[in-house]
mmCIF file as gemmi writes it, N, C-alpha and C atoms, coordinates in Angstrom:
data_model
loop_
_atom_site.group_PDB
_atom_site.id
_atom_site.type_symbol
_atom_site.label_atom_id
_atom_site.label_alt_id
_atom_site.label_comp_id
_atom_site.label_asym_id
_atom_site.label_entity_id
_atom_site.label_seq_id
_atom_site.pdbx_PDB_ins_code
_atom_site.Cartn_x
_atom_site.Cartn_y
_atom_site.Cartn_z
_atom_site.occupancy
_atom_site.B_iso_or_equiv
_atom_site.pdbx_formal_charge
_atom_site.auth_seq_id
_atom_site.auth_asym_id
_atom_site.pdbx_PDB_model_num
ATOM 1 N N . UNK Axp A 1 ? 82.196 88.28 109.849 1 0 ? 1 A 1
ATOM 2 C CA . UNK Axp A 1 ? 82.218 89.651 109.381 1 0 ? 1 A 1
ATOM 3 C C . UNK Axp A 1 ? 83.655 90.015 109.019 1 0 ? 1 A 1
ATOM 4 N N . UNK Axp A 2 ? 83.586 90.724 107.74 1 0 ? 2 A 1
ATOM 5 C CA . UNK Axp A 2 ? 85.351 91.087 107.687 1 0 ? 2 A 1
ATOM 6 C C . UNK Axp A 2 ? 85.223 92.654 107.393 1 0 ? 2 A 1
ATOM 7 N N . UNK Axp A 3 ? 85.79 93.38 108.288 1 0 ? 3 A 1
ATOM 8 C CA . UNK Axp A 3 ? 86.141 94.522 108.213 1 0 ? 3 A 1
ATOM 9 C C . UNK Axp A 3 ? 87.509 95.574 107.604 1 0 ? 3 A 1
ATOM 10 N N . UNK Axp A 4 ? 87.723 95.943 106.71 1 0 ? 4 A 1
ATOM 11 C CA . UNK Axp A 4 ? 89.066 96.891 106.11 1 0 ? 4 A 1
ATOM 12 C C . UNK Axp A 4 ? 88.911 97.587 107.604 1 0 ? 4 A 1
ATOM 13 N N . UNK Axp A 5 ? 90.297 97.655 107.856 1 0 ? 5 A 1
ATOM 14 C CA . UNK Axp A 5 ? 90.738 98.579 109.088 1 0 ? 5 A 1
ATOM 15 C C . UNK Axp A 5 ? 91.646 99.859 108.385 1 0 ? 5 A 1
ATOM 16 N N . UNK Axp A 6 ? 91.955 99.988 107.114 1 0 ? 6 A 1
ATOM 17 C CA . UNK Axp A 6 ? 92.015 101.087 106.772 1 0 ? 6 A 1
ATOM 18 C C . UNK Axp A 6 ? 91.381 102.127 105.487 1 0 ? 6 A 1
ATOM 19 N N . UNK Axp A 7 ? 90.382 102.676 105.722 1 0 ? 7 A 1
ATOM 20 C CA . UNK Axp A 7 ? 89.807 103.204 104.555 1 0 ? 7 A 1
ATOM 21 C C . UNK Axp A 7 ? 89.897 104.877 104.612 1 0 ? 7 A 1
ATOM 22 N N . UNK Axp A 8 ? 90.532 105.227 103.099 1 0 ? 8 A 1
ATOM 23 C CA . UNK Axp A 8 ? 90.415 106.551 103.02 1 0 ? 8 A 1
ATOM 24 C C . UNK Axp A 8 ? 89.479 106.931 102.382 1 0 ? 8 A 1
ATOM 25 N N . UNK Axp A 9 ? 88.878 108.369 102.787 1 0 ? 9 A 1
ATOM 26 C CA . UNK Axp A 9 ? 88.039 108.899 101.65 1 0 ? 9 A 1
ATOM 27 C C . UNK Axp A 9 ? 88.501 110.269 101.399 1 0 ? 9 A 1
ATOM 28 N N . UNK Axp A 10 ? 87.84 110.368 100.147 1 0 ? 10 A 1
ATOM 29 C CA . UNK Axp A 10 ? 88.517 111.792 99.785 1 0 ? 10 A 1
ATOM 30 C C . UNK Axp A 10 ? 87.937 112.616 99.2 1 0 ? 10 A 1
ATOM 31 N N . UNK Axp A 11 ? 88.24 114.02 99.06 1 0 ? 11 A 1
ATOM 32 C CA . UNK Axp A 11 ? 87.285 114.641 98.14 1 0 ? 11 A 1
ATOM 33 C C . UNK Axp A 11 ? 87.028 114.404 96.59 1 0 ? 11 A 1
ATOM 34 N N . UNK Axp A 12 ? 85.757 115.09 96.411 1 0 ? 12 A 1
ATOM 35 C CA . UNK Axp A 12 ? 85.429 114.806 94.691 1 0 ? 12 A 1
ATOM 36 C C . UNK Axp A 12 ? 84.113 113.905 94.881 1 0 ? 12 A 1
ATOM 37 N N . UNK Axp A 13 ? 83.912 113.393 93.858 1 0 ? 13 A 1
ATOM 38 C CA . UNK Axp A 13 ? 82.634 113.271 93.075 1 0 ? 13 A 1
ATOM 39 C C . UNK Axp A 13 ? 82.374 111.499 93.371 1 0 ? 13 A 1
ATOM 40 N N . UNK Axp A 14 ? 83.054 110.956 94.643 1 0 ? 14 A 1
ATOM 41 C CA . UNK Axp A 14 ? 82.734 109.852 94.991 1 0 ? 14 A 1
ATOM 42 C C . UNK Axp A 14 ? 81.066 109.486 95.722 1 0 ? 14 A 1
ATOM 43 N N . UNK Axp A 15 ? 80.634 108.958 95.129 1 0 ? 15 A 1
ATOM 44 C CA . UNK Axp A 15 ? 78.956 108.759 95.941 1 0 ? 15 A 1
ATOM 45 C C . UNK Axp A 15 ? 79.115 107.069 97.042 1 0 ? 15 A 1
ATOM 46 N N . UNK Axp A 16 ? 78.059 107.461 97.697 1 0 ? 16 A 1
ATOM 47 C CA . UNK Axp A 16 ? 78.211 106.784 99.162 1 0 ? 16 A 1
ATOM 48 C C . UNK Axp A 16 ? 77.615 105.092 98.503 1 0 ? 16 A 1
ATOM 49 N N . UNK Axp A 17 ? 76.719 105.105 97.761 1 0 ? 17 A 1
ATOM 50 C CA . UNK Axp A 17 ? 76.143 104.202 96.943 1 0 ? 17 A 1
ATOM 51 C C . UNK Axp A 17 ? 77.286 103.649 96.47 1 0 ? 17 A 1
ATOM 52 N N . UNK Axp A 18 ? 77.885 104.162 95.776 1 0 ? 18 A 1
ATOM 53 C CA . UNK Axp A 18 ? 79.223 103.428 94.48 1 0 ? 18 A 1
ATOM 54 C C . UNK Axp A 18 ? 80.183 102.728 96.018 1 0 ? 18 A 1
ATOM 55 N N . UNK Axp A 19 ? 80.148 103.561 97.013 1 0 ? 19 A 1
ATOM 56 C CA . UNK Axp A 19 ? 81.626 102.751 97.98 1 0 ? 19 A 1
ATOM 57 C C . UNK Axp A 19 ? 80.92 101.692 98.629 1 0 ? 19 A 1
ATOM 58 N N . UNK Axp A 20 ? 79.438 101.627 99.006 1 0 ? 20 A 1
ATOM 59 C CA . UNK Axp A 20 ? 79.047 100.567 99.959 1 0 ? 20 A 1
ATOM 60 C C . UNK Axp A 20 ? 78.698 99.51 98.649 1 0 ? 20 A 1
ATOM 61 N N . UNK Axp A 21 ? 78.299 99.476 97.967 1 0 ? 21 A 1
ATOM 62 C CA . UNK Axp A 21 ? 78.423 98.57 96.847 1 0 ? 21 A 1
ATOM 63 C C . UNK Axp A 21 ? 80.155 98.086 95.752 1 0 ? 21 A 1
ATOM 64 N N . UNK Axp A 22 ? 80.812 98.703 95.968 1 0 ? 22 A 1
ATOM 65 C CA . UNK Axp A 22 ? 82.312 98.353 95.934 1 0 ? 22 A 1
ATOM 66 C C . UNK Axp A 22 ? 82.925 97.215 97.342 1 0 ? 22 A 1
ATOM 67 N N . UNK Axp A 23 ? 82.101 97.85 97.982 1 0 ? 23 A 1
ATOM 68 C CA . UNK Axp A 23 ? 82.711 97.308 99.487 1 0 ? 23 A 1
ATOM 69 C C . UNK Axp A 23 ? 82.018 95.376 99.544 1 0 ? 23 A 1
ATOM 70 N N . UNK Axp A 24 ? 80.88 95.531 99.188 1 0 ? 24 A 1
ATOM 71 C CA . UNK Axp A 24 ? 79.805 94.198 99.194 1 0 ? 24 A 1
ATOM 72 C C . UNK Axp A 24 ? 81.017 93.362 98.281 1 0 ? 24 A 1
ATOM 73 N N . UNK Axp A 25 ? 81.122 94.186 96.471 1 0 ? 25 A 1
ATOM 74 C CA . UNK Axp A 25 ? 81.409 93.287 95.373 1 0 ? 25 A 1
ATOM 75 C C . UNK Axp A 25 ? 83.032 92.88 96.357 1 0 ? 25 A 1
ATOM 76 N N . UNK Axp A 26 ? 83.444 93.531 97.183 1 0 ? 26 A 1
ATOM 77 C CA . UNK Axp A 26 ? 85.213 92.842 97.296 1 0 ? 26 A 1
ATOM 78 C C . UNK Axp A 26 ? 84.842 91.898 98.8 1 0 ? 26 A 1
ATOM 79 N N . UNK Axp A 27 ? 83.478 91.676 99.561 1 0 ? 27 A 1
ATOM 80 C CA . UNK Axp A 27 ? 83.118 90.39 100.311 1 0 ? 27 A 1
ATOM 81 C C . UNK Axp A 27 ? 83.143 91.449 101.871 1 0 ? 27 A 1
ATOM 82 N N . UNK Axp A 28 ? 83.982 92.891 101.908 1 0 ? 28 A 1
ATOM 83 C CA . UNK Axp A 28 ? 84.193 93.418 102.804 1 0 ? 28 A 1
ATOM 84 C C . UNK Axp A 28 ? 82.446 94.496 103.579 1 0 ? 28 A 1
ATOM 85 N N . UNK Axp A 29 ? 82.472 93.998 105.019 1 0 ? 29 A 1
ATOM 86 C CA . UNK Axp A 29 ? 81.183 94.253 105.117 1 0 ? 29 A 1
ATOM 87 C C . UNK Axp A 29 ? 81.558 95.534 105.86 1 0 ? 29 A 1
ATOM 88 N N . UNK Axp A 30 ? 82.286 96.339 106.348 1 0 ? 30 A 1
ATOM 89 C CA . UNK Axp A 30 ? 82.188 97.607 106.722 1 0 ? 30 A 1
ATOM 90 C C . UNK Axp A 30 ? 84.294 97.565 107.181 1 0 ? 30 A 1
ATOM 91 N N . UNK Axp A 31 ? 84.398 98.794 107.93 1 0 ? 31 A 1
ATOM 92 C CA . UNK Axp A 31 ? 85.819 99.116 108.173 1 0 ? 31 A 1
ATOM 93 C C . UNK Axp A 31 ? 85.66 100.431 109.165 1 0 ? 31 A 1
ATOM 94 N N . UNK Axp A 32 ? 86.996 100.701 109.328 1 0 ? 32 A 1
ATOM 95 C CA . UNK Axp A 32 ? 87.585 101.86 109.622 1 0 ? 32 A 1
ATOM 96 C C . UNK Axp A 32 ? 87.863 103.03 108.901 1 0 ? 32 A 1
ATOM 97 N N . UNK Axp A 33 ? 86.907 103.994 108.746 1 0 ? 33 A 1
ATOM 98 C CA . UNK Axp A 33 ? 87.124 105.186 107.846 1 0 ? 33 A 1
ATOM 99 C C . UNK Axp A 33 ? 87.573 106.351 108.466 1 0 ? 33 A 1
ATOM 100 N N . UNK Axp A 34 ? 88.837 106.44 107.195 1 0 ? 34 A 1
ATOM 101 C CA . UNK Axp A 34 ? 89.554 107.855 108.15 1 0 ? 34 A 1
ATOM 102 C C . UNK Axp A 34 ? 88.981 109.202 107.162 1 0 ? 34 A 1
ATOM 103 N N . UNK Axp A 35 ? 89.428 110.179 108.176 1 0 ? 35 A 1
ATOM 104 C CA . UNK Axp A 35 ? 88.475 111.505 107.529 1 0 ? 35 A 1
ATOM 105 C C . UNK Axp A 35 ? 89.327 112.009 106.504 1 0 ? 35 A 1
ATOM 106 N N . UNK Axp A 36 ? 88.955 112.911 106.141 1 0 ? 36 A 1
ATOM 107 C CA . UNK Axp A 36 ? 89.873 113.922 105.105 1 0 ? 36 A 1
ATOM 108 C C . UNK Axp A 36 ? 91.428 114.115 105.868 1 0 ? 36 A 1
ATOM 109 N N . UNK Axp A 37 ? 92.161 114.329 105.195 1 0 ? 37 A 1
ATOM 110 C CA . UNK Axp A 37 ? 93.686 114.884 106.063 1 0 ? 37 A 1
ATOM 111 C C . UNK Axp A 37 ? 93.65 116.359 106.53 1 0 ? 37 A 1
ATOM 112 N N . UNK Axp A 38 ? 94.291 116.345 107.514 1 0 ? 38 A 1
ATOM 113 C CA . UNK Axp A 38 ? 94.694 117.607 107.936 1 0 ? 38 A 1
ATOM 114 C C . UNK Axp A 38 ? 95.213 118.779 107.326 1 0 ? 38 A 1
ATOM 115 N N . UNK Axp A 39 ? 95.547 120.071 107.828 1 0 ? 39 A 1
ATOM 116 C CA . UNK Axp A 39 ? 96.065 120.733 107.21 1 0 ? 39 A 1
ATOM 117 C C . UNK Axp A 39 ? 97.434 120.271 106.461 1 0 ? 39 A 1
ATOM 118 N N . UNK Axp A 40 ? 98.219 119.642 107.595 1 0 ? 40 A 1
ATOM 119 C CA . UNK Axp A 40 ? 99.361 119.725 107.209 1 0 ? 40 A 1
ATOM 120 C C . UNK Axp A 40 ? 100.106 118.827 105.84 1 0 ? 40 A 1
ATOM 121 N N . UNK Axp A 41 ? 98.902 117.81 105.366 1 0 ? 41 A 1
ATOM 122 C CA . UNK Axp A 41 ? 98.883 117.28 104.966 1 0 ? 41 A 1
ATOM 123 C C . UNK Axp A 41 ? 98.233 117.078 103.366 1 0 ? 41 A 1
ATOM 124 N N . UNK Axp A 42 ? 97.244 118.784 103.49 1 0 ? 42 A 1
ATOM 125 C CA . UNK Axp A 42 ? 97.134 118.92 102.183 1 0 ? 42 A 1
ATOM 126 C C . UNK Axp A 42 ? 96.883 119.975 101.699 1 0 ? 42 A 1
ATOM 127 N N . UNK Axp A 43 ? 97.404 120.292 100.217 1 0 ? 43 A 1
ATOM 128 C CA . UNK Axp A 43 ? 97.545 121.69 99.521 1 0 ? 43 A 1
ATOM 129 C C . UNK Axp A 43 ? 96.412 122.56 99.513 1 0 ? 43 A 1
ATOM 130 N N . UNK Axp A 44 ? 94.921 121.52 99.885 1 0 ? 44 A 1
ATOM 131 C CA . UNK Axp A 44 ? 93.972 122.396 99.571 1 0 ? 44 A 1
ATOM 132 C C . UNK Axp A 44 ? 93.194 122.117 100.805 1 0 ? 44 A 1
ATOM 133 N N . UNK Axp A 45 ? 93.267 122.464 101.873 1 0 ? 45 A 1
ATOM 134 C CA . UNK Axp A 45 ? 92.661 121.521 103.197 1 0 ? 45 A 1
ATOM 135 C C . UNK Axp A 45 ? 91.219 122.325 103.674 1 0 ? 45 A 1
ATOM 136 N N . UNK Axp A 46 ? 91.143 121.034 104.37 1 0 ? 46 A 1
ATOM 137 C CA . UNK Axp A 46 ? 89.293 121.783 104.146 1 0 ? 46 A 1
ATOM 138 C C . UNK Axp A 46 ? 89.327 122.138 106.139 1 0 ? 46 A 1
ATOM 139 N N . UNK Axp A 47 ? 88.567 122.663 106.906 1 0 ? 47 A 1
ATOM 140 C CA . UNK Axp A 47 ? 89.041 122.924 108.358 1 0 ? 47 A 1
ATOM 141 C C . UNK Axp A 47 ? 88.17 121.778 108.924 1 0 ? 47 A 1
ATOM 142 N N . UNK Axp A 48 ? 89.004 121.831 110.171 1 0 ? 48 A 1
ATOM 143 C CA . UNK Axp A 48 ? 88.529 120.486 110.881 1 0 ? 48 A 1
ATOM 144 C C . UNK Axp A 48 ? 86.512 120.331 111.275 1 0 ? 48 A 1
ATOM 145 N N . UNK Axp A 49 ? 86.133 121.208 111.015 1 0 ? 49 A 1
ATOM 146 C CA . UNK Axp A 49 ? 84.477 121.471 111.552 1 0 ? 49 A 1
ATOM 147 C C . UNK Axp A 49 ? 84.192 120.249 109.866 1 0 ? 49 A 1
ATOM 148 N N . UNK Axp A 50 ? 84.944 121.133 108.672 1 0 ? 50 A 1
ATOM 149 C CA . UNK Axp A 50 ? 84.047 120.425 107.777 1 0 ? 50 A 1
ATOM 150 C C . UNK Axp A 50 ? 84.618 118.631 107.524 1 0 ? 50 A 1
ATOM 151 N N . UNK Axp A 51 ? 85.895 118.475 107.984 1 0 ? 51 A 1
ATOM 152 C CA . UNK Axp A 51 ? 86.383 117.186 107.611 1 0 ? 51 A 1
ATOM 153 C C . UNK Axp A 51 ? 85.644 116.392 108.349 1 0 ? 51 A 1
ATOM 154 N N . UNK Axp A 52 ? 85.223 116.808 109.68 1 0 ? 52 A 1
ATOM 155 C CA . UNK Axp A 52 ? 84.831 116.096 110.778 1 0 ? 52 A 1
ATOM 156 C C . UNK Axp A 52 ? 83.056 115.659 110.131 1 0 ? 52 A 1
ATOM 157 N N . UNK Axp A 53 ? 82.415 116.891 109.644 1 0 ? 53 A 1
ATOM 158 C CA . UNK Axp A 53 ? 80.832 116.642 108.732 1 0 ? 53 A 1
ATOM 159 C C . UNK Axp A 53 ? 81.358 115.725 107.415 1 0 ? 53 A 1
ATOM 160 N N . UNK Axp A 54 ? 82.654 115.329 106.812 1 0 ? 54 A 1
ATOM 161 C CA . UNK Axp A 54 ? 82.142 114.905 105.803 1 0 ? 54 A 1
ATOM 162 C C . UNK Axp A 54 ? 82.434 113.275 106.324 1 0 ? 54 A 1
ATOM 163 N N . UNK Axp A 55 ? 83.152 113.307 107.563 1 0 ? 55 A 1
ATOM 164 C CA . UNK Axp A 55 ? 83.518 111.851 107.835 1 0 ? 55 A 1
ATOM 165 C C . UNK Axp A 55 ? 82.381 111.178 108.189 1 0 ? 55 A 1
ATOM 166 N N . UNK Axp A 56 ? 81.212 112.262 109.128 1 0 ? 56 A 1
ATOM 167 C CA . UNK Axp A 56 ? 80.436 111.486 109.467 1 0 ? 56 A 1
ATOM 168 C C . UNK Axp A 56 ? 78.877 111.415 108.437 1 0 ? 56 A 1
ATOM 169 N N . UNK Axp A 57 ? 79.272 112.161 107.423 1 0 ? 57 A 1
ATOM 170 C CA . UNK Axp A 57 ? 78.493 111.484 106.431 1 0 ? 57 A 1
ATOM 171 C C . UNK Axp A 57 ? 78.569 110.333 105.661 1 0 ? 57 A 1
ATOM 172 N N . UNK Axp A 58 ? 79.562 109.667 105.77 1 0 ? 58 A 1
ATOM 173 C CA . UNK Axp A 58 ? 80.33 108.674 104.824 1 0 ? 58 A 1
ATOM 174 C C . UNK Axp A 58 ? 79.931 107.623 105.725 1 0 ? 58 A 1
ATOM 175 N N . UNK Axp A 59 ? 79.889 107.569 107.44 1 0 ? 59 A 1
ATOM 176 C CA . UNK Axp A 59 ? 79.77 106.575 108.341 1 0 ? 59 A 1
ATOM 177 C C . UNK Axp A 59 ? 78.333 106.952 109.192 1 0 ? 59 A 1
ATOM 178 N N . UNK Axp A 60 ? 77.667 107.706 109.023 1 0 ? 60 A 1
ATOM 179 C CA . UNK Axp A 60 ? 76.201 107.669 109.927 1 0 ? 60 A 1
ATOM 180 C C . UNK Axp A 60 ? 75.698 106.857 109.433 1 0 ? 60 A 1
ATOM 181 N N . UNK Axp A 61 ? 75.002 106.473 108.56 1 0 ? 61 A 1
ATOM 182 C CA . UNK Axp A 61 ? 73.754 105.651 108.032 1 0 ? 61 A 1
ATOM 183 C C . UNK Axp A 61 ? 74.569 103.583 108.132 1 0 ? 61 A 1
ATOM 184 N N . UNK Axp A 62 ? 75.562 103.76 108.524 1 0 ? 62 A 1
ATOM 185 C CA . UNK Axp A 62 ? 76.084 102.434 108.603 1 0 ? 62 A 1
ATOM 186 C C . UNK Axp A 62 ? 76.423 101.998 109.981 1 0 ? 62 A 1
ATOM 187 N N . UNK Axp A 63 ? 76.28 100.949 110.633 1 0 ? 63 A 1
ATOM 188 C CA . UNK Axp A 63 ? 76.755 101.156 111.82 1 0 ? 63 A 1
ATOM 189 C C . UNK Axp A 63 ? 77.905 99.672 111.577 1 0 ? 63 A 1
ATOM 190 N N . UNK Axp A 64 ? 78.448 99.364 110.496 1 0 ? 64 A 1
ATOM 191 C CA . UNK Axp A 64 ? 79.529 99.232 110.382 1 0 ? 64 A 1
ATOM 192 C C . UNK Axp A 64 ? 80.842 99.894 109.978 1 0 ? 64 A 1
ATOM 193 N N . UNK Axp A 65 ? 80.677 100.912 109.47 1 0 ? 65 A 1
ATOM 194 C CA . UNK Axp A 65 ? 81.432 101.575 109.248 1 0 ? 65 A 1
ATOM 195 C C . UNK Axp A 65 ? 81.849 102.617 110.438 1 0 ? 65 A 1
ATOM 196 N N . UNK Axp A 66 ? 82.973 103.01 110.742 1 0 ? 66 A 1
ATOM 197 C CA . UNK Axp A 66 ? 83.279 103.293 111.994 1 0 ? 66 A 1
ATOM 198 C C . UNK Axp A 66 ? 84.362 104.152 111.944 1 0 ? 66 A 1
ATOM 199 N N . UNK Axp A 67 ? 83.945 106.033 112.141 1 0 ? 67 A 1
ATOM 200 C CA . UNK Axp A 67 ? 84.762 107.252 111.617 1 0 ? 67 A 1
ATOM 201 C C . UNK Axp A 67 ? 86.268 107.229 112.701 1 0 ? 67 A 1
ATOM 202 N N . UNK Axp A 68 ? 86.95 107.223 112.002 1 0 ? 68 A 1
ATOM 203 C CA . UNK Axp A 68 ? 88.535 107.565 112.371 1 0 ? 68 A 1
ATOM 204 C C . UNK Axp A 68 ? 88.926 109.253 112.085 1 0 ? 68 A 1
ATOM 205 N N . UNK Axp A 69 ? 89.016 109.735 113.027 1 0 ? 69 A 1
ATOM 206 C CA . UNK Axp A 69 ? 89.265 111.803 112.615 1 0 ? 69 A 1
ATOM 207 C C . UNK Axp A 69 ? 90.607 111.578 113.082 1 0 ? 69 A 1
ATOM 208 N N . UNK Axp A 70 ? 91.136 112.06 112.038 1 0 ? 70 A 1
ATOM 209 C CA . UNK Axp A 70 ? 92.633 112.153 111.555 1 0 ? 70 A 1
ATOM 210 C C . UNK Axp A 70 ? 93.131 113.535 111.832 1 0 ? 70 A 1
ATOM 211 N N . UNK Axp A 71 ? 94.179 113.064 113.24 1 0 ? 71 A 1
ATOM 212 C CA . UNK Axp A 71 ? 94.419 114.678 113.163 1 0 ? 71 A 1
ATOM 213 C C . UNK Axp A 71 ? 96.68 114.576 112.97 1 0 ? 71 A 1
ATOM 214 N N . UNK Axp A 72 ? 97.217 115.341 112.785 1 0 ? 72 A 1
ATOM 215 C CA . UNK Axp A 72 ? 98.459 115.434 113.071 1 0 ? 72 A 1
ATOM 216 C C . UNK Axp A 72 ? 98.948 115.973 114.419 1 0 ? 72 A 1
ATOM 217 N N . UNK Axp A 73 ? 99.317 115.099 115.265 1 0 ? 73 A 1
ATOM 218 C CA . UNK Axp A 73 ? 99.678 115.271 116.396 1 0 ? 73 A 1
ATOM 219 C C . UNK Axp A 73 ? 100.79 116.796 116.688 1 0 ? 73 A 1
ATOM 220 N N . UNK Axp A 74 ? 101.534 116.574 115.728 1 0 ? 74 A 1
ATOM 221 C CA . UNK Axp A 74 ? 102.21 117.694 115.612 1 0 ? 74 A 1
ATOM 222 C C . UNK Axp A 74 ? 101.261 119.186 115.31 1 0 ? 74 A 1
ATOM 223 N N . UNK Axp A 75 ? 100.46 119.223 115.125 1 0 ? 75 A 1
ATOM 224 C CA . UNK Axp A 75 ? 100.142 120.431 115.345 1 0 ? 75 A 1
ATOM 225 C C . UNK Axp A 75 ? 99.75 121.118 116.187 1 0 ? 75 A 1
ATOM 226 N N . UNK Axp A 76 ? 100.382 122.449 116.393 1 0 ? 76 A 1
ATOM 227 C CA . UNK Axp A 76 ? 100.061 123.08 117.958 1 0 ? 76 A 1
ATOM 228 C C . UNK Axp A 76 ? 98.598 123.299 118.47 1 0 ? 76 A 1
ATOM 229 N N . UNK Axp A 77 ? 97.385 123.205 117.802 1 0 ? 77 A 1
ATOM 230 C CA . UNK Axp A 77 ? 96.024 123.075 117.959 1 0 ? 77 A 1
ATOM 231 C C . UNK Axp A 77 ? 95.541 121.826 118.088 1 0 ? 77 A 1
ATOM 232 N N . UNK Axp A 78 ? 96.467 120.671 118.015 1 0 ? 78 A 1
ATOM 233 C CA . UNK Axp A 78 ? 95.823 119.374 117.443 1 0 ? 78 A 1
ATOM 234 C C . UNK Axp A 78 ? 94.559 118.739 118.565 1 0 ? 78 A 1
ATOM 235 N N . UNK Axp A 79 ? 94.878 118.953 119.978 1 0 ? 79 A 1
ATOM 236 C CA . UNK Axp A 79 ? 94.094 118.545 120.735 1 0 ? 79 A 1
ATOM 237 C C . UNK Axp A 79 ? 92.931 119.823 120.855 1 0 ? 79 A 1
ATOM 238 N N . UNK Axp A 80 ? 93.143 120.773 120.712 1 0 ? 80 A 1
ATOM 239 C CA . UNK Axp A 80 ? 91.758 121.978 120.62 1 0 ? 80 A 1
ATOM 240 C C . UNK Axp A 80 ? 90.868 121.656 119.544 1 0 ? 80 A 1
ATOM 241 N N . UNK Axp A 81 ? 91.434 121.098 118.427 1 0 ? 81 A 1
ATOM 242 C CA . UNK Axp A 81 ? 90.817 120.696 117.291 1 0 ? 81 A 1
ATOM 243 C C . UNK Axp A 81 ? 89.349 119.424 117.6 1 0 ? 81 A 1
ATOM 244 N N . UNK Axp A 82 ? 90.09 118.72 118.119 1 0 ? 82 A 1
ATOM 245 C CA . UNK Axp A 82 ? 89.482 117.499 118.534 1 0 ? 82 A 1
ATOM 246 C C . UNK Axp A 82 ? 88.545 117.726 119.408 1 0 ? 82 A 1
ATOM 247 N N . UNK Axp A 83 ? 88.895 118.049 121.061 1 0 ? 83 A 1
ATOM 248 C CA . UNK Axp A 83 ? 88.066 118.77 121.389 1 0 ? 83 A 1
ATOM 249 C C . UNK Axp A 83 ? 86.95 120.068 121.206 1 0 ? 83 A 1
ATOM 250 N N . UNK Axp A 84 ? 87.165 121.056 120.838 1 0 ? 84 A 1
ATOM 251 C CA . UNK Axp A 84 ? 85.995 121.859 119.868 1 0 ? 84 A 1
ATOM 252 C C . UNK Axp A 84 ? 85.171 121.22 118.897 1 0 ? 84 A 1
ATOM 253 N N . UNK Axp A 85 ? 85.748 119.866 118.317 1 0 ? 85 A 1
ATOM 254 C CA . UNK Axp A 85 ? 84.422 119.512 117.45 1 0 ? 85 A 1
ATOM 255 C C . UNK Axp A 85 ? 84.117 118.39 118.258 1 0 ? 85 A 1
ATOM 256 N N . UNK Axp A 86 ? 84.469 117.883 118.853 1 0 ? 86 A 1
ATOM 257 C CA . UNK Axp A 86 ? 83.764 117.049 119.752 1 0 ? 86 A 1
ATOM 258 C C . UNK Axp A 86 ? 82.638 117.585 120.976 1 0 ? 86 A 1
ATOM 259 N N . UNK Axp A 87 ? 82.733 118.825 121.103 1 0 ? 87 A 1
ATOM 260 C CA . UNK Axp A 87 ? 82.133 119.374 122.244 1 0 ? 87 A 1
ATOM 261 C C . UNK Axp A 87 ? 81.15 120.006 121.366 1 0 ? 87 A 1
ATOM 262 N N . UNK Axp A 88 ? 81.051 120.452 120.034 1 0 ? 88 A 1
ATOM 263 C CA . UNK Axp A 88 ? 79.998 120.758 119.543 1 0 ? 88 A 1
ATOM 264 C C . UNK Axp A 88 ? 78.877 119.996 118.869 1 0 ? 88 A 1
ATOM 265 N N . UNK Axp A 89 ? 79.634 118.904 118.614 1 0 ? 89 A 1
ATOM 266 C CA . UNK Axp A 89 ? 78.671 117.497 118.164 1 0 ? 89 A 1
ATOM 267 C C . UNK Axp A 89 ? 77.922 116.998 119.165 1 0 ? 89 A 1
ATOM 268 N N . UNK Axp A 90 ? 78.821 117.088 120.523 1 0 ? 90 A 1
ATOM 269 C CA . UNK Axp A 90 ? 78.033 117.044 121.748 1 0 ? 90 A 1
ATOM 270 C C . UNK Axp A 90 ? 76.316 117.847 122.148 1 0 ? 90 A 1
ATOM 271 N N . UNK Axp A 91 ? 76.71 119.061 121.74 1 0 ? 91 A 1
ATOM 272 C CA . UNK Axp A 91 ? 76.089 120.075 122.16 1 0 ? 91 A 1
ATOM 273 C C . UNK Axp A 91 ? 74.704 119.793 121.368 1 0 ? 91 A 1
ATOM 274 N N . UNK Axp A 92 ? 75.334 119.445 119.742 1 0 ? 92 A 1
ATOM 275 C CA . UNK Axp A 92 ? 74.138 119.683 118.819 1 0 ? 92 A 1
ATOM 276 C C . UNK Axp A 92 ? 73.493 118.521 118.661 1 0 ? 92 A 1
ATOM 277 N N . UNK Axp A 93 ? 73.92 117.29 119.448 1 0 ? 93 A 1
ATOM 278 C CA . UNK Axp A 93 ? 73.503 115.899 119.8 1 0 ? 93 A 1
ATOM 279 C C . UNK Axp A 93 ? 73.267 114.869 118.425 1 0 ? 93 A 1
ATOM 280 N N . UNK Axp A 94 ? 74.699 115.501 118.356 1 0 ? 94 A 1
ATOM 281 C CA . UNK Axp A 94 ? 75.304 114.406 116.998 1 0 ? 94 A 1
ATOM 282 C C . UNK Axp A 94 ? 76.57 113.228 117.285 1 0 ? 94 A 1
ATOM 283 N N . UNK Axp A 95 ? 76.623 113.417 118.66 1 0 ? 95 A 1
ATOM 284 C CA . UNK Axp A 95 ? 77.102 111.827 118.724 1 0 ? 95 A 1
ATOM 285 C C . UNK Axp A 95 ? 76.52 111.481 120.12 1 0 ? 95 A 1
């Protein structure tokens, strides 16, 4: 099995079809997918509830693919962040 240990995804008009079939044609059978970036990191940032839904749309239906939530340590929320969506994915029995 060979896995990319670093994969970004990003916003826009990328379909889940076009990346797992990109992924086959380059021999690579799943990876490490990191989520959208953080605030601090981009001009148009989306909040951590939705980066966290779009990461795990990109990685539910695969169980090679394997979500990385990207947070900036430096930020003064960074661990509330993590925790609050982790405790609600909990709750709503999504992980």
């Amino acid at each position: 099995m060979i896995l990319d240990g670093h994969i970004h995804i990003d916003k826009g008009e990328a379909r889940y079809e076009d990346f797992i079939e990109r992924l086959k044609e380059s021999g690579i059978d799943g990876g490490l997918v990191i989520s959208l970036p953080p605030y601090s990191f981009e001009s148009e940032p989306c909040s951590p509830p939705e980066r966290l839904d779009n990461l795990f749309e990109w990685t539910a239906s695969n169980p090679d693919l394997y979500p990385f939530y990207w947070i900036d340590p430096l930020d003064k929320d960074a661990l509330d962040q993590v925790e609050r969506d982790i405790r609600d994915r909990l709750q709503h029995g999504q992980l």
